[in-house]
C-alpha positions as CSV (number, residue, x, y, z in Angstrom):
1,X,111.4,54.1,93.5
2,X,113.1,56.9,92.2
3,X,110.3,58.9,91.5
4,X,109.3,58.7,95.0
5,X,113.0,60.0,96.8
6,X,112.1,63.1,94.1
7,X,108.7,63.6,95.7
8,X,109.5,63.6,98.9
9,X,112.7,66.1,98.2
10,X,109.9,68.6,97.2
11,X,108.0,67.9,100.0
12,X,111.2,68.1,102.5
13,X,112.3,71.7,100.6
14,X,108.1,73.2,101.0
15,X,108.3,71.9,104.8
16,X,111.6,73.8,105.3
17,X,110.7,76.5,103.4
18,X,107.3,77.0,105.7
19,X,109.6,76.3,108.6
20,X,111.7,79.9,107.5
21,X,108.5,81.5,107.1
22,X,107.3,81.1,110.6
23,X,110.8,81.8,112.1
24,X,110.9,85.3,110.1
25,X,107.1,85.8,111.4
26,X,108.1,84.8,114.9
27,X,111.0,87.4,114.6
28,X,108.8,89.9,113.4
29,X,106.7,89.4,116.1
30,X,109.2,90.0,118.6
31,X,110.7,93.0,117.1
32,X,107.2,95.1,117.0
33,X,106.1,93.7,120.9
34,X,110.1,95.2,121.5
35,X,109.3,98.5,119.5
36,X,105.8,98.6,121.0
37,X,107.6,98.1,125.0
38,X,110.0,101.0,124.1
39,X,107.7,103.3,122.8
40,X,105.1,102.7,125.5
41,X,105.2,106.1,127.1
42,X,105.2,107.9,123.8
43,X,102.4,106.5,122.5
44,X,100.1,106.8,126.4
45,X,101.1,110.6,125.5
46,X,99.9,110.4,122.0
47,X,96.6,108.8,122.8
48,X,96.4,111.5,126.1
49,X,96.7,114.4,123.5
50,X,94.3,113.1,120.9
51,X,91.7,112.5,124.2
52,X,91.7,115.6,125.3
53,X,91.9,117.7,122.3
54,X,88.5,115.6,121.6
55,X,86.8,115.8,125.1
56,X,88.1,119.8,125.4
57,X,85.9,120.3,121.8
């Protein structure tokens, strides 16, 4: 009996800690789709320049 409540405290703890994981990843996520919305007209330019430069060679 005891052996088992031990078990599943390891089990509970690898669940939680996957849980954290996929929060972080999910916060991750949201800050580079943030970044990406904010930067949006610097990086059309970017990929405008690097277009031309190749088409005008």
């Amino acid at each position: 009996m005891m052996m088992n409540k031990l078990k599943g405290l390891v089990v509970e703890e690898q669940g939680q800690g996957m849980t954290e994981y996929g929060l972080v990843l999910g916060i991750i996520a949201v800050a580079v789709v943030t970044t990406l919305g904010l930067l949006r007209e610097e990086i059309l330019a970017m990929f405008s320049t690097v277009t031309n430069a190749v088409v005008n060679r």
